[in-house]
C-alpha positions as CSV (number, residue, x, y, z in Angstrom):
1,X,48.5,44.0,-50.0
2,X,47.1,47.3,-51.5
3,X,44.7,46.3,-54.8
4,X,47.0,47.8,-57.6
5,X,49.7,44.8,-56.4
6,X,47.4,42.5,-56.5
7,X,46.1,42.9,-60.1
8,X,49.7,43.9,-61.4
9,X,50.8,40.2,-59.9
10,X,47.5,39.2,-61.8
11,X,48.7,40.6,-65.0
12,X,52.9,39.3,-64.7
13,X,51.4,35.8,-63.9
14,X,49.4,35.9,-66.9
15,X,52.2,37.6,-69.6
16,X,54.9,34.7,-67.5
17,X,53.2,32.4,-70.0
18,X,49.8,31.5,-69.3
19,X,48.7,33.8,-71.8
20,X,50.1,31.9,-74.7
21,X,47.6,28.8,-73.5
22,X,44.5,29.9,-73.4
23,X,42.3,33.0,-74.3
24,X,41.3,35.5,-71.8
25,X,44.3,34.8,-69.4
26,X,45.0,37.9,-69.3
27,X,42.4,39.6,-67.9
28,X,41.1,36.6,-66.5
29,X,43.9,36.2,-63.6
30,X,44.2,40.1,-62.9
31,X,40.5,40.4,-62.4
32,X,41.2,37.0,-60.2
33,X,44.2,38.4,-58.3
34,X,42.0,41.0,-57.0
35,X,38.8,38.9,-56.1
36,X,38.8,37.7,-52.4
37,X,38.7,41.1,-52.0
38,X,35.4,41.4,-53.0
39,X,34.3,40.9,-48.9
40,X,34.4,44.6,-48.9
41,X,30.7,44.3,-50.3
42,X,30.4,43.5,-46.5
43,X,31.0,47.2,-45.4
44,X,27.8,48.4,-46.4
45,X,26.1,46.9,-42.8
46,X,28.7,48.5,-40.9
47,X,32.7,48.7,-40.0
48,X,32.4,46.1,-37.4
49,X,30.6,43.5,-39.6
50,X,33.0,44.5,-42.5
51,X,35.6,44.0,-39.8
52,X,34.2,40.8,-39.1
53,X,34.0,39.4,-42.9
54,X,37.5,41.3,-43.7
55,X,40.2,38.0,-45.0
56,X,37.5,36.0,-44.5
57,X,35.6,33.4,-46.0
58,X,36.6,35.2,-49.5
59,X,40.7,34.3,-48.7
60,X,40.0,30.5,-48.0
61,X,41.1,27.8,-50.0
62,X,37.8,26.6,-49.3
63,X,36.0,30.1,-50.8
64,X,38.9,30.0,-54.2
65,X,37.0,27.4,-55.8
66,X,33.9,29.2,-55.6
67,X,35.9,32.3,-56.3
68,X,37.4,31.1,-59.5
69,X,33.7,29.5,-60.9
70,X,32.3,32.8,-60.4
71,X,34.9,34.7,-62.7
72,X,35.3,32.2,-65.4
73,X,30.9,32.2,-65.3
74,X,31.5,36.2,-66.2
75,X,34.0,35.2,-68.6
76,X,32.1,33.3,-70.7
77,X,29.2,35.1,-70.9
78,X,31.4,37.9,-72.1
79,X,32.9,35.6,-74.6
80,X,29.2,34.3,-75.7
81,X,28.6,38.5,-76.2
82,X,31.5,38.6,-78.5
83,X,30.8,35.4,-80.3
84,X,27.3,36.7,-80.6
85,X,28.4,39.9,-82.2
86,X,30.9,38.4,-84.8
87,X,29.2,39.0,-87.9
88,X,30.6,35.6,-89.7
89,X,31.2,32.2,-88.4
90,X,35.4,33.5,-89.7
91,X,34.9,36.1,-87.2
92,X,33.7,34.5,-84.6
93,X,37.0,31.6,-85.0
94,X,39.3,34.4,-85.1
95,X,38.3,36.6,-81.5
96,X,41.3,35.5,-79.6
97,X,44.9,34.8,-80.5
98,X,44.8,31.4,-78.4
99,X,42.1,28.9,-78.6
100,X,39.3,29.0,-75.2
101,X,40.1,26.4,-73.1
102,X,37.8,26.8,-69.8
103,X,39.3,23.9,-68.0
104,X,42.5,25.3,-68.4
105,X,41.8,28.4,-67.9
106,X,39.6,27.9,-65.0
107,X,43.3,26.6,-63.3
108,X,45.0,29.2,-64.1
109,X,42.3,31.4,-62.3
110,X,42.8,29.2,-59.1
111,X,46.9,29.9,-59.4
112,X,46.1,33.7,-59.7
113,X,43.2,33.2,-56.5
114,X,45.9,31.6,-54.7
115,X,48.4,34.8,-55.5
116,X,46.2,36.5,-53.5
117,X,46.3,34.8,-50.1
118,X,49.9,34.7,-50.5
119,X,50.6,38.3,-50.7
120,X,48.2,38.9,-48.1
121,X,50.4,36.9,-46.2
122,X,53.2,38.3,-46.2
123,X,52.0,41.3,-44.3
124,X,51.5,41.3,-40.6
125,X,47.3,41.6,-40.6
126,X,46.9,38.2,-41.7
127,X,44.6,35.8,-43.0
128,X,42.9,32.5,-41.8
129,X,43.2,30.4,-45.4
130,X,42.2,27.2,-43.6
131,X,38.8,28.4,-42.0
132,X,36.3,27.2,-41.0
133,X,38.1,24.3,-40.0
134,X,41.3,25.9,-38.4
135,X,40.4,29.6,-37.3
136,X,43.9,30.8,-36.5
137,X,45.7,33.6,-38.5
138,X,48.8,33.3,-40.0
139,X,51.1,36.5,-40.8
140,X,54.4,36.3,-42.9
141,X,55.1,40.1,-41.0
142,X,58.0,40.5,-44.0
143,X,56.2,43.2,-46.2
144,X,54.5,46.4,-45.5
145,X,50.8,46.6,-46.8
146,X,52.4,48.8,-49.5
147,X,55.6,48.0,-50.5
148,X,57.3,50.8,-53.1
149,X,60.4,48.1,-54.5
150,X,58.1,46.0,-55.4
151,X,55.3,48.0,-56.6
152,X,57.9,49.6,-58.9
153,X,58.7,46.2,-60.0
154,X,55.7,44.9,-61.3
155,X,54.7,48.3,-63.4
156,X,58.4,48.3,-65.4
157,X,57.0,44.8,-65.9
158,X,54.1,45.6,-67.6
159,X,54.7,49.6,-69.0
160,X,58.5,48.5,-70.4
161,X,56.9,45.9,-73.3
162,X,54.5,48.4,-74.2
163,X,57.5,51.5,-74.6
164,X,59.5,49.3,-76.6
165,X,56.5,47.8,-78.4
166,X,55.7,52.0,-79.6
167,X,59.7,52.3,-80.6
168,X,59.9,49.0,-82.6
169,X,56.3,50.0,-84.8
170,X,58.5,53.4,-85.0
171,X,61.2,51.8,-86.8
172,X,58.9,48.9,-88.9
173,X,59.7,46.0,-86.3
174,X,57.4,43.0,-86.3
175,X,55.2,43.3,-83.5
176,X,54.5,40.3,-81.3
177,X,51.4,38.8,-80.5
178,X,52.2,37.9,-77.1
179,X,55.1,40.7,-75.5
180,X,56.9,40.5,-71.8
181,X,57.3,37.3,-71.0
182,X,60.9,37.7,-70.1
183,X,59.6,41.2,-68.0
184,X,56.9,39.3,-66.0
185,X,58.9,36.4,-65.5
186,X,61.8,39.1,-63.8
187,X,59.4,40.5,-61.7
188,X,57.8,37.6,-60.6
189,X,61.4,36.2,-59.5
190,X,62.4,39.6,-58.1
191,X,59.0,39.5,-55.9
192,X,60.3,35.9,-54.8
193,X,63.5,36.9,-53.9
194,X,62.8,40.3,-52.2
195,X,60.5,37.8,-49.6
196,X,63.0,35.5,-49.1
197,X,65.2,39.0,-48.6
198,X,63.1,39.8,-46.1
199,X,62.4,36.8,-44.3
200,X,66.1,36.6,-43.6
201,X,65.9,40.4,-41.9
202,X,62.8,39.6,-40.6
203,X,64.3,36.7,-38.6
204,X,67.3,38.9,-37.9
205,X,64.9,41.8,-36.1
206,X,63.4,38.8,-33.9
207,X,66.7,38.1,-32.7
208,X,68.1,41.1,-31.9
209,X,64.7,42.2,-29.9
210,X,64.7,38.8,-28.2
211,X,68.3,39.3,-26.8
212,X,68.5,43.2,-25.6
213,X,67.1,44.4,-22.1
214,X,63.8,46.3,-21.6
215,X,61.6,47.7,-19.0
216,X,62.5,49.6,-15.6
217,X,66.3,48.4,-14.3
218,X,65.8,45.7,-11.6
219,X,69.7,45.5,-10.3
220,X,71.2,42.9,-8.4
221,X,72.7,45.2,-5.9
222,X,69.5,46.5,-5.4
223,X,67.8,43.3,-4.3
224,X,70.8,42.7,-2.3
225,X,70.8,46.2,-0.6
226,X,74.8,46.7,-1.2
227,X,76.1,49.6,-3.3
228,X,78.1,47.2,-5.5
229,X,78.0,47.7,-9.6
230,X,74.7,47.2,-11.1
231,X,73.7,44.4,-12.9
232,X,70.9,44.2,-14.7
233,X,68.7,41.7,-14.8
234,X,66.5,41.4,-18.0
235,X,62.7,40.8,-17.8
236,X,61.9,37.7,-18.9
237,X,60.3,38.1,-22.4
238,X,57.3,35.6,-23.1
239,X,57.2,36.4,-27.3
240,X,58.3,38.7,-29.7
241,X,57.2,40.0,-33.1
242,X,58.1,42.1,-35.6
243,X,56.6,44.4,-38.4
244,X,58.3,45.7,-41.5
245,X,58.4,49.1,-42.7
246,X,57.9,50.3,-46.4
247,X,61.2,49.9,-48.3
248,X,63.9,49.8,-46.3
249,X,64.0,45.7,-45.6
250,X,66.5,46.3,-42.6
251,X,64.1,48.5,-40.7
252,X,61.5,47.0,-38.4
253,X,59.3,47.8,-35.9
254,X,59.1,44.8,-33.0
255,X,56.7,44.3,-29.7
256,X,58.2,41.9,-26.9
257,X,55.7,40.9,-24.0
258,X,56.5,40.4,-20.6
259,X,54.7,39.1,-17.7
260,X,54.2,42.6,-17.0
261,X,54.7,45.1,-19.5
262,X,55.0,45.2,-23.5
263,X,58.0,47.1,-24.8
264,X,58.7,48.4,-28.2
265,X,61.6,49.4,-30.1
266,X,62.7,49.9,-33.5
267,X,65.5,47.4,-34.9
268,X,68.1,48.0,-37.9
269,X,69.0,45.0,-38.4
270,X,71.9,46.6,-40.9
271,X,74.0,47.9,-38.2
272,X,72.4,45.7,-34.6
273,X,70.7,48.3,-33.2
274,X,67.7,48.1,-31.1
275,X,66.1,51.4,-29.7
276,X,63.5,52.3,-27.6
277,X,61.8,55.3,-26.1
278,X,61.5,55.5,-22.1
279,X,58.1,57.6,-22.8
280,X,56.4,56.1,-25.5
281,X,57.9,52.4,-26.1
282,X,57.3,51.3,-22.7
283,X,53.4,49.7,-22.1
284,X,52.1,47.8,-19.1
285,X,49.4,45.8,-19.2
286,X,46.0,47.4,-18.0
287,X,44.0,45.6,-15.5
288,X,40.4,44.1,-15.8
289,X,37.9,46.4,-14.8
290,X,34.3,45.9,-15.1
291,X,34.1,48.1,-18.1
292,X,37.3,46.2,-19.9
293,X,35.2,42.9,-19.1
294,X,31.7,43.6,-20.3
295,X,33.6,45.6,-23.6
296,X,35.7,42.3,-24.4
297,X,32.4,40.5,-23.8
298,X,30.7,42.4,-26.5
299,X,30.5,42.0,-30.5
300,X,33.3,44.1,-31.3
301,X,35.3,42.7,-28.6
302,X,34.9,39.3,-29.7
303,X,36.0,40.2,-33.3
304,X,38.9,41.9,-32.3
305,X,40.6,39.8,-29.8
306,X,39.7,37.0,-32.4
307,X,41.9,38.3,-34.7
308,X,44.3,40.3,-33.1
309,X,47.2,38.6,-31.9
310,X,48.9,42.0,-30.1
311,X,46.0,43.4,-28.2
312,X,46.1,46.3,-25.4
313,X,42.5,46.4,-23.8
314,X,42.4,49.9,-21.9
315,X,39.8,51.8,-19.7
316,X,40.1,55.3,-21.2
317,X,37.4,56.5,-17.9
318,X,34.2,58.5,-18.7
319,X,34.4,59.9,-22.1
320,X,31.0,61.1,-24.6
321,X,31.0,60.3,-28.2
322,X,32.0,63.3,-30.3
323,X,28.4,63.3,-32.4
324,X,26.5,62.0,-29.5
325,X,23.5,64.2,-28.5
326,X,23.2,66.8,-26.3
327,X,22.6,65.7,-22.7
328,X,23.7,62.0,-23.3
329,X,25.1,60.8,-20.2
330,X,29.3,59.9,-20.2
331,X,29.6,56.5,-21.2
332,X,32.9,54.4,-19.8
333,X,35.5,54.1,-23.1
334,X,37.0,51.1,-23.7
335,X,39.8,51.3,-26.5
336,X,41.0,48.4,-28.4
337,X,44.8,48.9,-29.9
338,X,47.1,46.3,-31.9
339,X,50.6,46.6,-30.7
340,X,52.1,45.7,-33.9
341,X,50.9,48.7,-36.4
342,X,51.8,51.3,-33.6
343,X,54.1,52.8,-35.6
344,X,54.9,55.6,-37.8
345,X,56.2,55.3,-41.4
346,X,55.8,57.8,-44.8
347,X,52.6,56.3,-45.5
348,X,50.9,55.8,-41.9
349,X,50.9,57.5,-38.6
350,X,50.8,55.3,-36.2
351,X,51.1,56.7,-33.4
352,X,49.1,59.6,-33.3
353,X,45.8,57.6,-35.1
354,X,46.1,54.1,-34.2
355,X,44.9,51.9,-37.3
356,X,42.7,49.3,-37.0
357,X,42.2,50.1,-33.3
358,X,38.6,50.2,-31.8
359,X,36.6,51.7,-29.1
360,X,33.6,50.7,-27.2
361,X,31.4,52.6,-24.5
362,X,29.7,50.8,-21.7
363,X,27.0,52.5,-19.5
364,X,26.7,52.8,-16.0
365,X,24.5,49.7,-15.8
366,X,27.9,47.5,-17.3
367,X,26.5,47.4,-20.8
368,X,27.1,48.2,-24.2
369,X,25.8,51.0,-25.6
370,X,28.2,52.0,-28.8
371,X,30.6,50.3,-30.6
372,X,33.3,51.9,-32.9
373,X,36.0,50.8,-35.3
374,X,38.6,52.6,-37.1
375,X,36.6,55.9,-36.0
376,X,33.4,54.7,-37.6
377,X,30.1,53.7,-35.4
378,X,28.2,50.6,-36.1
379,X,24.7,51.7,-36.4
């Protein structure tokens, strides 16, 4: 998920009670919803090596431990700051509203660690949360990387207290020490159910893409040379998956794979519809060339087909990088594409700039000479 979801779950895990048990909660679980992504840091030696490191070893519940001793370590010394700024030994007692229990606090940091993988989960890039021992990915697929229901959610959580906090001092109310329980705990079962929601339609768009009929019509009057009514006879589909789209929990993109093409379509699962365009839907599978071969061979290569579980490997032919130098010899592109974010919503064109896709140019002598991802070079 986008950052602000991840600290607003943070915060509505916090105010659902955990608040009330120990000081700094609060800002200790949103700051810890938001750490495993900290493996951004990695970006600074290049997209592929950020690529690499991206849902890594930072969304592992080997890393979360590590994770959760680094943040409570920064909390304390903020709370040793404080404590060395109170004035009187009163003051000091009286910093926060709930007495410091690091133990339990340090636990509630793990739950809010753990928040993280889960959301992470639920959309279709992935994470591997048992490496290094197990190095496969695992992708809920229910809930686009930004989702607006539930973003919407989680900040009528957390402004609503606040706006009837400001009316009740406007009319003398008692204010409380700890406000929005009932509000975080709402939007906490609201995210539940929304995934459960989804899972359901999710499950739905699989079936409805596993049962129509793709490809170029194969007719058993055809085979049999007789002019007799078609029948067609449906390619034999290996897999399917299927992506979700921002909102609307009965719309979905999916990818079937056959032994020789890919086909996709877009489902609404509302109404049982699956449709597809002849032009654009329809993908056979490239061959190996020597240029395919020496680009999955390479760093980048590795990476991605590591982690992507819907990859197209194509030979785009002799193309020169847009800021290579003058008189720099065509190099052989090699693009890498994930089927299942090649598609268009409000938030992300898809199919006119491919995300997450990859390219990589191989000289005439069958090796590597640039690697790109996401448009960016690794220098």
């Amino acid at each position: 998920m986008e950052p602000i979801t991840h600290l607003m779950t943070g915060a509505c895990l916090a105010r659902a009670g955990f608040n009330r048990k120990a000081a700094y909660a609060t800002v200790a679980m949103t700051l810890a919803a938001e750490s495993p992504d900290l493996d951004v840091l990695w970006s600074t030696n290049g997209p592929v090596v950020a690529f690499q490191h991206h849902r890594g070893i930072t969304h592992t519940l080997l890393g979360l431990p590590f994770e959760g001793l680094l943040l409570i370590g920064v909390v304390w010394l903020v709370h040793r700051w404080r404590v060395r700024r109170a004035t009187t030994a009163e003051d000091a007692r009286t910093l926060t509203s709930v007495p410091v229990h690091w133990g339990m606090l340090y636990g509630f940091v793990l739950i809010a660690l753990f928040s993280h993988l889960i959301l992470d989960w639920t959309n279709n890039y992935g994470l591997r949360p048992f490496f290094p021992f197990n190095p496969q990915w695992y992708a809920g697929s229910i809930v686009f990387i930004f989702e607006p229901v539930l973003f919407v959610v989680l900040l009528t959580a957390l402004v609503a207290p606040v706006l009837f906090g400001l009316v009740g001092g406007e009319v003398g109310a008692r204010r409380e020490t700890f406000r929005g329980r009932g509000w975080a705990i709402f939007a906490l079962t609201v995210m539940v159910g929304l995934w459960g929601w989804r899972v359901v339609e999710h499950n739905a768009a699989v079936q409805l893409a596993s049962t129509a009929s793709y490809g170029p019509a194969l007719t058993a009057g055809a085979l049999a040379g007789s002019d007799s009514v078609e029948h067609v006879l449906p390619a034999q589909i290996l897999r399917v998956t299927a992506s979700p789209y921002p909102g609307n929990p009965y719309h979905w993109h999916t990818v079937v794979e056959t032994p020789e093409f890919y086909q996709m379509a877009t489902v609404d699962t509302l109404r049982s519809i699956v449709s597809t365009d002849a032009e654009q839907d329809l993908y056979y599978k490239p061959p190996n060339t020597q240029a395919t071969l020496a680009a999955k061979q390479s760093w980048l290569g590795q990476v991605y087909l590591d982690w992507s579980s819907w990859p197209v490997v194509t030979e785009m032919g002799p193309i020169a990088p847009i800021d290579a130098p003058a008189g720099t010899p065509d190099w052989t592109a090699v693009r890498f594409i994930d089927l299942r974010f090649l598609y268009d919503t409000p938030l992300l064109q898809g199919r006119s700039d491919p995300p997450l896709s990859a390219m990589v140019y191989v000289d005439a002598e069958g090796k590597v000479a640039r690697m790109e991802f996401s448009g960016h070079a690794q220098r």
